[in-house]
C-alpha positions as CSV (number, residue, x, y, z in Angstrom):
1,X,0.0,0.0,0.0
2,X,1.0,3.8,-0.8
3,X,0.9,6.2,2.2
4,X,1.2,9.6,2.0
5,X,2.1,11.3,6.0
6,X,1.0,14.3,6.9
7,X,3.7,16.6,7.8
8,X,2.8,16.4,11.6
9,X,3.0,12.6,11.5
10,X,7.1,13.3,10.1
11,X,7.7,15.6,12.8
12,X,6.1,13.5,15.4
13,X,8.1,11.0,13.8
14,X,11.5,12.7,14.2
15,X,10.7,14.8,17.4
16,X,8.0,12.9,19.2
17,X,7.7,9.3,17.9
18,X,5.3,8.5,21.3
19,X,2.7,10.6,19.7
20,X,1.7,8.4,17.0
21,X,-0.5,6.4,17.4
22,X,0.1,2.5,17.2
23,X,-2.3,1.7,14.4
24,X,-0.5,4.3,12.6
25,X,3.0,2.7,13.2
26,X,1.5,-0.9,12.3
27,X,1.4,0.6,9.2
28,X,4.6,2.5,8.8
29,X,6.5,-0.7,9.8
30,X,4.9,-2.8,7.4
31,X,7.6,-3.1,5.4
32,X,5.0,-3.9,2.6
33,X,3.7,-0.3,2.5
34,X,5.8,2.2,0.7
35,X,5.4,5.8,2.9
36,X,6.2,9.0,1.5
37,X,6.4,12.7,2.2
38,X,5.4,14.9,-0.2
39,X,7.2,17.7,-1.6
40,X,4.9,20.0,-0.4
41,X,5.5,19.0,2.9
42,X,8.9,19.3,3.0
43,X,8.4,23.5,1.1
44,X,5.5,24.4,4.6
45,X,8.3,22.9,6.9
46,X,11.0,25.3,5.1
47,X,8.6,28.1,5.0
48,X,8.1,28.0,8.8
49,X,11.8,27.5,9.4
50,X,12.8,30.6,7.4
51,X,9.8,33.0,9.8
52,X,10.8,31.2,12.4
53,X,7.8,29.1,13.2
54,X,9.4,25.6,13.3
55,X,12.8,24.7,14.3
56,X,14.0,22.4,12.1
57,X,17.7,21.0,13.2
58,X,18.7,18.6,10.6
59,X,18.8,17.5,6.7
60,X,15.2,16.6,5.7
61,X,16.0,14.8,2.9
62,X,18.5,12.4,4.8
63,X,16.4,12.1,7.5
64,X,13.6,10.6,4.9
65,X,16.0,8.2,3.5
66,X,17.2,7.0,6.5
67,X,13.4,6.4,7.4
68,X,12.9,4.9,4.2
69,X,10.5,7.4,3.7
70,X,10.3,8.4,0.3
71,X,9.9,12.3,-1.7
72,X,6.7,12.2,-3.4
73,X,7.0,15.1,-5.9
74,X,3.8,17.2,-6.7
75,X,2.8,17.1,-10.3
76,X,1.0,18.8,-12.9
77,X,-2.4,16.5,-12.3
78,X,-2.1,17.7,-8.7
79,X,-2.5,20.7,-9.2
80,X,-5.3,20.8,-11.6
81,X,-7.2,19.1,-8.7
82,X,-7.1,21.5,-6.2
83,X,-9.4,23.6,-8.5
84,X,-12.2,21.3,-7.6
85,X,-11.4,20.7,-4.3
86,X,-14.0,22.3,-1.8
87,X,-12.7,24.8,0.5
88,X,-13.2,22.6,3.7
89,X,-9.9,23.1,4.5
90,X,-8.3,26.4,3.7
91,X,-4.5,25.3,4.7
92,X,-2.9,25.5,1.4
93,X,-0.2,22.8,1.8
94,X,-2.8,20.3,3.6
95,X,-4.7,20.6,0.3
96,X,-2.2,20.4,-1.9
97,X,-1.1,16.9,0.2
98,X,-4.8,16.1,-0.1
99,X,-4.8,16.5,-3.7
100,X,-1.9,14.1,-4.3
101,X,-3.6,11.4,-2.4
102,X,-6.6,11.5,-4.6
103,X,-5.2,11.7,-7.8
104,X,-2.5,8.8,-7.3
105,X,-5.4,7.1,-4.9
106,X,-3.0,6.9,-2.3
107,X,-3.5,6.1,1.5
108,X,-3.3,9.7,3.9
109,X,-2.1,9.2,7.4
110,X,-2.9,12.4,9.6
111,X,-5.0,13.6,12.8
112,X,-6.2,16.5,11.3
113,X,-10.3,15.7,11.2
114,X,-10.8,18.3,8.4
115,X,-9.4,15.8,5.7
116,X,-12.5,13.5,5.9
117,X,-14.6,15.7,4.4
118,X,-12.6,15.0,1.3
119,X,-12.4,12.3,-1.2
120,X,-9.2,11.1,0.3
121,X,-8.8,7.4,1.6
122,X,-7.7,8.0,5.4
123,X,-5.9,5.0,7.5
């Protein structure tokens, strides 16, 4: 299975691994599920680094590979679905995540109760 995390579930990850929840790591240590971080997380966690919003004290990139956590880039079909995506949610990087999990039909691990109102698969 395909998983795309939500940004908070790679920070917990990294910062605060007791604060995911054990169903969610059942599924991250399934070593038959293939996790990523998209690209668009990775741009909201440098945007809040460089205003100062989020202190972030190592290499992203190496951190994700030494997770095993892949980059999932954000493509051109992407972005052509966030034009009909309701406004439930008005964070623009949580939509843009949620747009990548419906177009590739991708799995979405996150807390945030705002993405089930979309078209999303949640675990």
């Amino acid at each position: 299975m395909n998983i795309i995390i939500d940004t908070h579930i790679f920070l917990w990850l990294v910062y605060e691994p007791e604060k995911v929840d054990k169903k969610y790591m059942n599924y991250l240590e399934d070593r038959k599920n293939r996790i990523f971080l998209s690209s668009m997380s990775i741009a909201e966690m440098m945007i809040k680094k460089s205003i100062g919003n989020l202190k972030i004290e190592f290499d992203i990139l190496k951190m994700c590979a030494e997770m095993g956590v892949d980059i999932l880039d954000f493509d051109g079909q992407s972005a052509i679905k966030l034009g009909a995506l309701l406004f439930h949610h008005k964070d623009p990087f949580d939509r843009m995540i949620i747009s990548q999990a419906i177009t590739k039909k991708y799995k979405l691990m996150s807390v945030d109760s705002k993405f089930s109102q979309y078209e999303c698969e949640l675990l």
